[in-house]
C-alpha positions as CSV (number, residue, x, y, z in Angstrom):
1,X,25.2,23.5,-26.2
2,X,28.9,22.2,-27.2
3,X,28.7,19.3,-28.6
4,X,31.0,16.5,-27.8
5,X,31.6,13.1,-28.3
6,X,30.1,10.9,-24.8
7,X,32.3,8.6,-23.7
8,X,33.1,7.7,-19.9
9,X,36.4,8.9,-20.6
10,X,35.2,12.1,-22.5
11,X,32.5,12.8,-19.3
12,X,35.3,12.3,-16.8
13,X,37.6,15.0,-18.4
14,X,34.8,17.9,-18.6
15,X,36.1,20.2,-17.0
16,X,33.8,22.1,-14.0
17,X,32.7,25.6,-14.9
18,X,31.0,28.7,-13.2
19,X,27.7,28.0,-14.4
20,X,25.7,25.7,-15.5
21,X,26.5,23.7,-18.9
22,X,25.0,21.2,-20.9
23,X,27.4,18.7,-23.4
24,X,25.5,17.9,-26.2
25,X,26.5,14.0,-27.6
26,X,23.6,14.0,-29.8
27,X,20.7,15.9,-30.5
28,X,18.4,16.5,-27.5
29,X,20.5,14.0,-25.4
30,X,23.6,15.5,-23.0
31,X,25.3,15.9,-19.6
32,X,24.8,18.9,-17.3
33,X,27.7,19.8,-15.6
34,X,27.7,22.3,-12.7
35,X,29.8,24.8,-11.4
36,X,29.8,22.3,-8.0
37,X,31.2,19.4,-10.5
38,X,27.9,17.0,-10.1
39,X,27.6,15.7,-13.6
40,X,23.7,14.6,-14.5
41,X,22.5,13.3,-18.0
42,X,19.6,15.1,-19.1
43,X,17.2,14.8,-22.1
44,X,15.6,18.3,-23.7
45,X,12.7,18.3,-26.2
46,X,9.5,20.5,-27.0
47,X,6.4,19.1,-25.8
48,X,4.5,20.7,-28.9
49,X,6.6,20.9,-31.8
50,X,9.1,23.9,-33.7
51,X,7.3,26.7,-31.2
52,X,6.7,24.9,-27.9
53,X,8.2,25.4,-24.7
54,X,11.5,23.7,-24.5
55,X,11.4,20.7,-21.9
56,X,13.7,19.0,-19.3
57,X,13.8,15.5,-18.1
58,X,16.3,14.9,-15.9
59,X,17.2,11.0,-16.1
60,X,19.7,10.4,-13.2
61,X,23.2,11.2,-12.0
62,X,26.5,10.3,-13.9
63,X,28.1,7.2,-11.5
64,X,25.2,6.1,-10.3
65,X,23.8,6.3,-13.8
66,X,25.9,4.7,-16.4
67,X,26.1,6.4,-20.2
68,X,24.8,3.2,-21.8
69,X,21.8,3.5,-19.2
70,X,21.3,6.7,-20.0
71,X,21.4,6.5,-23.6
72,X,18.9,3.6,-23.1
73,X,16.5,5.7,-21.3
74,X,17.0,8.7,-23.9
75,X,15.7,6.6,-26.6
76,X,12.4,5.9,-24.3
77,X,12.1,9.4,-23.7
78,X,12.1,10.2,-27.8
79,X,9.8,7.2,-27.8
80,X,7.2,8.6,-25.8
81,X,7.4,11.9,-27.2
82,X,6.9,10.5,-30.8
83,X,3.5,8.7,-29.8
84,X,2.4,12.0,-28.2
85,X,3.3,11.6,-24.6
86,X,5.3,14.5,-22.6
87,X,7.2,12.4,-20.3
88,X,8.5,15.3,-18.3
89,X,5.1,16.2,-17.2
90,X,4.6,12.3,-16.5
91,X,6.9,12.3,-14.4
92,X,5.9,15.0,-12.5
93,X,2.7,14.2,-12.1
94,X,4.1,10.7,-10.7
95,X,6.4,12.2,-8.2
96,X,3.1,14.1,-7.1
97,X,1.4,11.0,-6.7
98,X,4.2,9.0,-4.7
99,X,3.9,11.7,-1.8
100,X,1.0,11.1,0.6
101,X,-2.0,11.4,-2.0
102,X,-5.8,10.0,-0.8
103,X,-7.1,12.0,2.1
104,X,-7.9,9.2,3.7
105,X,-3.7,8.7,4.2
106,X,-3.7,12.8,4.9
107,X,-6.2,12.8,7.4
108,X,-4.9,9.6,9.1
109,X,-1.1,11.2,8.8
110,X,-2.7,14.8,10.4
111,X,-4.1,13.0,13.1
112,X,-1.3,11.0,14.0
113,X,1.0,14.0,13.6
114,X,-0.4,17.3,14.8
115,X,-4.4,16.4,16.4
116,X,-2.6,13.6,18.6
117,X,-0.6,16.2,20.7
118,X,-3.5,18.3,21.8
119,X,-6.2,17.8,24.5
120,X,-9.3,17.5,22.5
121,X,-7.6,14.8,20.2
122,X,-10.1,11.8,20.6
123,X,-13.1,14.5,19.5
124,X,-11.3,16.0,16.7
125,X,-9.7,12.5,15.2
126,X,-13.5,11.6,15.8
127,X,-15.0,13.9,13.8
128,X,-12.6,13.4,11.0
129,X,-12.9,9.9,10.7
130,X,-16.9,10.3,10.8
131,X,-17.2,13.6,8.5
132,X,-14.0,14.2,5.7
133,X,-13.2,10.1,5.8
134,X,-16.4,8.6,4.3
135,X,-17.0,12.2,1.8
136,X,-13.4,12.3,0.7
137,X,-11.4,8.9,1.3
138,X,-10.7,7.5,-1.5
139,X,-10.4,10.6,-3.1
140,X,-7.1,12.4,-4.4
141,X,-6.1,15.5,-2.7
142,X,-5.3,17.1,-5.8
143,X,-9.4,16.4,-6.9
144,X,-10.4,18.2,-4.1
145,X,-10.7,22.4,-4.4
146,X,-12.6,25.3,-2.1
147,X,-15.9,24.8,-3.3
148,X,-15.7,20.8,-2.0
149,X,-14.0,22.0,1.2
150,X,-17.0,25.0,1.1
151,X,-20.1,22.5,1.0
152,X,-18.6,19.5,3.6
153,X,-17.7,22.6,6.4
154,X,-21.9,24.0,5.2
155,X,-23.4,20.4,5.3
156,X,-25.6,19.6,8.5
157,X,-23.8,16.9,9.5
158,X,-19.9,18.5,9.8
159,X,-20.8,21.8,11.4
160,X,-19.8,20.7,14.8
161,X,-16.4,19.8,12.7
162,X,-15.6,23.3,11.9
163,X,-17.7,25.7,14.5
């Protein structure tokens, strides 16, 4: 990583190259520029210490993100790290979340989406709503694995759901 002072004036005259690069302003803390020209401030840490996987958190765009703001929101990133936190995997884990998460959204979204279009769609949105809805509603769909799907589909009650 070069290092070089960050200023606006000192991001602006980067120049673009034919692969990716990172500008180092201070430790752990730069801009990635890329051979397209988009300019984004990221943060790099290890999760674990000296022998760790080395981590990136991407914090935002240059322009719509301003230098100070991303500086700001470096220092929060160390911060977190110091008490123990990974705040890439955080913020993974959030973006996870923010897409359609309880299947109770999912099944509602399916039905709406796909069972709505086909002849039997009162039955099937039926047997949803009475079978997966009050097992699984509240639920995450990230909770939920094979064995779960294995012993609603074997129960007495759902096997006119899935026969």
């Amino acid at each position: 990583m070069p290092r070089v002072k960050l200023t606006k004036s000192a991001i602006d005259a980067l120049p673009t190259p034919a692969k990716d690069i990172v500008y180092s302003g201070c430790p752990g803390f730069g801009v990635k520029i890329t051979p397209k020209g988009r300019k984004v401030f990221i943060v790099l840490y290890r999760a674990g210490g000296a022998g760790s996987r080395l981590r990136k958190y991407t914090i935002g765009p240059y322009g719509r993100v301003t230098l100070h703001q991303a500086h700001a929101a470096a220092l929060r990133i160390f911060a977190a790290r110091t008490e123990g936190r990974d705040p890439a995997a955080e913020k993974q884990l959030e973006r996870r979340r923010l897409v359609v998460d309880s299947v109770e959204d999912l099944v509602e979204l399916f039905i709406t989406e796909h069972v709505s279009k086909i002849r039997s769609a009162r039955e099937i949105s039926r047997l949803l709503r009475r079978e997966v809805i009050p097992s699984w509603g509240k639920r995450s769909v990230h909770e939920i694995g094979k064995r779960q799907v294995i012993e609603l589909a074997t129960t007495s009650n759902s096997k006119t759901i899935f026969e």
